[in-house]
C-alpha positions, 0 to 999 in steps of 0.5 A, spaced: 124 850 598 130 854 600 136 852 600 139 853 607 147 852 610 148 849 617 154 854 620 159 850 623 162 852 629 169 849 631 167 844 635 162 841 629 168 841 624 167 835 621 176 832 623 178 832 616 176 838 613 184 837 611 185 833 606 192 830 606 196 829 600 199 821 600 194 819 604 188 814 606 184 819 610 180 813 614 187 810 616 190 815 617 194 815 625 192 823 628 197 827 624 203 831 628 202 839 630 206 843 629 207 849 631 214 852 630 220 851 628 228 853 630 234 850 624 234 843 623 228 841 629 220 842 627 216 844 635 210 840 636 203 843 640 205 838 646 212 842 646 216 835 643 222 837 638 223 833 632 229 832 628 226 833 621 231 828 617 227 830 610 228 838 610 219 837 609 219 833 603 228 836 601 227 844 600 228 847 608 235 847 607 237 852 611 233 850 616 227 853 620 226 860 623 232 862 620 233 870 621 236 873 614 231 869 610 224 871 614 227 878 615 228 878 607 220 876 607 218 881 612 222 887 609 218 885 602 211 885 604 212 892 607 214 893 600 210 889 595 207 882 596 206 881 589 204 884 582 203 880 575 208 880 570 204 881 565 207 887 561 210 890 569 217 888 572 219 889 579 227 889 582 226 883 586 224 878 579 229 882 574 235 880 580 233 873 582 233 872 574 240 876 574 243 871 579 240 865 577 244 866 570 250 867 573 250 860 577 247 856 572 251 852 567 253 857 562 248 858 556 242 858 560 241 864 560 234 866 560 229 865 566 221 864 566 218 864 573 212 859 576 209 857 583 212 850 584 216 844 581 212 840 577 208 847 573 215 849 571 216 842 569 211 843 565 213 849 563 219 846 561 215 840 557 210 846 553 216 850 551 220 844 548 214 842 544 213 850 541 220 849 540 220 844 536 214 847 532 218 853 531 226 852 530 228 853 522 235 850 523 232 843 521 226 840 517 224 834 521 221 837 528 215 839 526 210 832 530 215 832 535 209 832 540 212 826 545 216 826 550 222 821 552 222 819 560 226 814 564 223 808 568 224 810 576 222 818 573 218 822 578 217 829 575 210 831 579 202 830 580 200 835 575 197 832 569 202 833 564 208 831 570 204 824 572 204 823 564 212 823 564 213 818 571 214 811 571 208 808 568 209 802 572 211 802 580 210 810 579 203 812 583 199 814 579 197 809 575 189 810 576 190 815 570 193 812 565 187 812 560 186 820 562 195 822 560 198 822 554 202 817 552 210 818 551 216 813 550 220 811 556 228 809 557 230 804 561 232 807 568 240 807 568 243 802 573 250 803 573 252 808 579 254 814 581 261 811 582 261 806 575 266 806 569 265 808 563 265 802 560 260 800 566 255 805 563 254 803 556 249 798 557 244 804 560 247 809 554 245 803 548 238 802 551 237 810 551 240 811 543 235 805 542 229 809 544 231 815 540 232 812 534 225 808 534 222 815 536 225 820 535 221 824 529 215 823 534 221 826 540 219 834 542 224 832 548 228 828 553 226 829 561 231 827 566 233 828 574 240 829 573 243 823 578 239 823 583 232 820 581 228 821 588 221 819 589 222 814 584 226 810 589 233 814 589 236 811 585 243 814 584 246 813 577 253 814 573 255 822 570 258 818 564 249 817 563 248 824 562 254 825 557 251 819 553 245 823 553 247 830 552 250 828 546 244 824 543 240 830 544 244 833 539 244 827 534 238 826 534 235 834 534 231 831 541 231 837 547 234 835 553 231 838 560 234 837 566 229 836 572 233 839 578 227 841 582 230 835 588 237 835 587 238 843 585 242 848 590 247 843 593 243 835 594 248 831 590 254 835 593 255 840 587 251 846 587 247 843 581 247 835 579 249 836 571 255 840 575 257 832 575 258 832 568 260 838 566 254 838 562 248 843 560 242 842 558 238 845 554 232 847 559 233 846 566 228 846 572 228 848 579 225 850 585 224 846 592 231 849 594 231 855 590 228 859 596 230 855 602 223 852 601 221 858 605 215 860 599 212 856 593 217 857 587 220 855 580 224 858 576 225 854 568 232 857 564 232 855 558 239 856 553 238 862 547 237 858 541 230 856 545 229 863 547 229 865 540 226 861 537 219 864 540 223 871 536 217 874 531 212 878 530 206 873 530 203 874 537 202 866 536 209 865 536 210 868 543 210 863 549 203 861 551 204 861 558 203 865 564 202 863 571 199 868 576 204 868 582 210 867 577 216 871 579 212 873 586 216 879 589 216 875 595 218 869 593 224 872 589 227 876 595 228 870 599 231 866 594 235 872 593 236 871 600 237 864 600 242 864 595 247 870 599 246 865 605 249 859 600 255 862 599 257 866 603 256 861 609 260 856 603 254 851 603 258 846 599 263 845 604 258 843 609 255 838 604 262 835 603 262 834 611 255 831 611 257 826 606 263 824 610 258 822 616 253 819 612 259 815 609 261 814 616 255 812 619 252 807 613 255 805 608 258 799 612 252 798 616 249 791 614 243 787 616 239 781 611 234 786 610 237 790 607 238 791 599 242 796 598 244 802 601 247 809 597 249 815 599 251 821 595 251 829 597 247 830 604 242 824 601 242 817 604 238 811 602 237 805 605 234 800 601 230 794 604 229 788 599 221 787 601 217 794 605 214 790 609 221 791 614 219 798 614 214 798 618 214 801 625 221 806 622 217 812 623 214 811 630 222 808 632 225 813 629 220 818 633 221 815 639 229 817 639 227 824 636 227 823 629 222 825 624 222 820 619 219 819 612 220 812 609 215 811 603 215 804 599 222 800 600 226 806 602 228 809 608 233 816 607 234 822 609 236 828 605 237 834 612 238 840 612 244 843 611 246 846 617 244 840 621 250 839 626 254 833 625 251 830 632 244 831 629 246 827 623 249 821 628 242 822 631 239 821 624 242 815 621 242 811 628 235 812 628 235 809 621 240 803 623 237 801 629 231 800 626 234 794 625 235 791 630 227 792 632 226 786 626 225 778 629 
């Protein structure tokens, strides 16, 4: 019997022919419409603006429809739209990887280019563990195939990223017989603010994973500060010290992921910045190209960079997606990265977090576990999600886009939301509260 095909029309489509990330398809109320957009504000098909509160999942953080960056795209695509760098380069790469160096941390001097955060962390993962196999200068790295984690840690959904999230209140413990298994530290408690002596009791139980693990430990993972889908847990830089020192001891890689808090999150243009700490490999993207385009960059410092130097093919590094280094890509992150400086971003950053500040942390409700605030980022933390019910919905009805997942309701804004906006995002999440019997 031959096999035959009905041809849908627009109107037998079946209603989800698009599936939604994060979502039970069957329960899911109608999604919104969006049509456009103009700075902080996302236009709806009914014509309804919302203010969108996260910067669509933290990377728009110039905004919607800003002219330089859409300008920069255009002008590129009459150009070239793409080329693989397999054996090619082209400007628009070799500039951006030129920039990235000089803004990083010094040392991380080298620029591997992917099409998303969490394949950039696995390409930071692979390069630590072909690292490792391939280093002379010690003699007891070569069956360090594990990582090092941290509890609350969120690095993506690809395979080799769930395998590195929390393994317990993460979301992806359907697949725990399907990853590979790695080591986890406990997720650090003493905040941003803590002393040094407050911090000791995280630091005692990183050095007790390493010095159980460490001959199996290729690497340690860490989002810098800022642990973000794992419950925004904000954290002390006298953490990333210890760590940066354990590392050396132990000849362990220490990467920073900071795909989330990269390009200005946590007030300073990268979290390690908070420190005065460099890691070893670094991760970025969300922000890299103001969220216009899919994009990743992994920097690694040169002893890993040399370490693949050799004249076996084998020993190169064995890793190379098609939209790496994407002319398009590349040239709004350069754009993104001009406007960044030049419109002085960090000095908007410090006046956000002066009206978060204001506008929350003295708020209070028996709800309420916690609420922290660093950077442009503001999280309250209730003590059971059952009292965010309904936030999403409130918050629309003032004209908030709002996004709470588990036992949080935060924002991260864009960076030229006004302060008036930013008032009209954090008494949209307080008045939430009152809502509550």
């Amino acid at each position: 019997m031959p096999c035959t095909r009905t041809r849908l029309t627009p109107q037998t489509l079946p209603q989800q022919a698009l599936w939604h990330p994060y979502t039970q398809m069957q329960a899911m109320a109608a999604p919104l419409e969006i049509v456009g957009g103009a700075g902080p504000r996302m236009t709806l098909a009914s014509g309804e603006t919302l203010l969108d509160a996260t910067c669509s999942w933290w990377c728009m953080i110039h905004g919607y429809g800003h002219p330089r960056l859409v300008s920069a795209i255009q002008a590129q695509a009459a150009e070239l739209c793409h080329v693989m760098l397999g054996g090619i380069r082209h400007r628009p790469a070799v500039e951006l990887a030129e920039a990235l160096v000089r803004i990083t941390p010094a040392g991380l001097n080298h620029v591997f280019f992917s099409d998303s955060g969490s394949v950039g962390m696995e390409v930071a993962m692979k390069m630590a563990v072909q690292y490792q196999q391939q280093r002379k200068d010690r003699d007891d790295t070569k069956g360090r195939t594990r990582m090092l984690s941290l509890m609350k840690a969120y690095h993506g959904d690809t395979a080799g990223c769930m395998a590195v999230c929390d393994p317990e209140e993460g979301m992806h413990s359907l697949f725990a017989d399907f990853l590979p298994k790695h080591y986890f530290a406990p997720a650090p408690t003493a905040g941003f603010t803590a002393s040094r002596e407050a911090v000791e009791a995280d630091i005692a139980g990183l050095r007790a994973c390493l010095e159980a693990h460490h001959h199996e430990i290729a690497a340690l993972l860490m989002e810098p500060l800022l642990q973000a889908a794992g419950g925004l847990n904000m954290y002390s830089p006298f953490y990333l010290e210890a760590a940066r020192t354990l590392c050396d001891e132990f000849g362990v890689v220490l990467i920073f992921d900071e795909v989330a808090t990269g390009f200005g999150r946590t007030g300073k243009l990268f979290a390690c910045e908070h420190a005065s700490v460099t890691p070893d490999i670094m991760v970025l993207s969300k922000g890299l190209t103001g969220g216009y385009l899919g994009h990743a960059a992994t920097l690694a410092q040169s002893h890993i960079f040399h370490a693949f130097d050799g004249e076996d093919a084998n020993t190169a590094f064995m890793h190379g997606p098609t939209f790496m280094g994407n002319p398009l890509a590349c040239r709004v992150a350069l754009e993104s990265l001009k406007v960044f400086e030049e419109d002085n971003y960090l000095a908007k950053i410090a006046e956000l977090n002066q009206v978060l500040r204001e506008e929350l942390l003295d708020f209070s409700h028996p709800a309420i576990r916690d609420i922290r605030v660093l950077g442009a980022t503001a999280v309250i933390e209730v003590h059971d999600a059952r009292s965010l019910e309904g936030a999403q919905e409130h918050a629309r009805a003032q004209g908030v886009w709002l996004r709470p997942f588990g036992r949080w309701l935060y924002t991260m804004p864009a960076y030229i939301t006004s302060h008036d906006d930013l008032r009209q995002i954090t008494r949209a999440m307080t008045s939430h509260f009152t809502t509550l019997s």
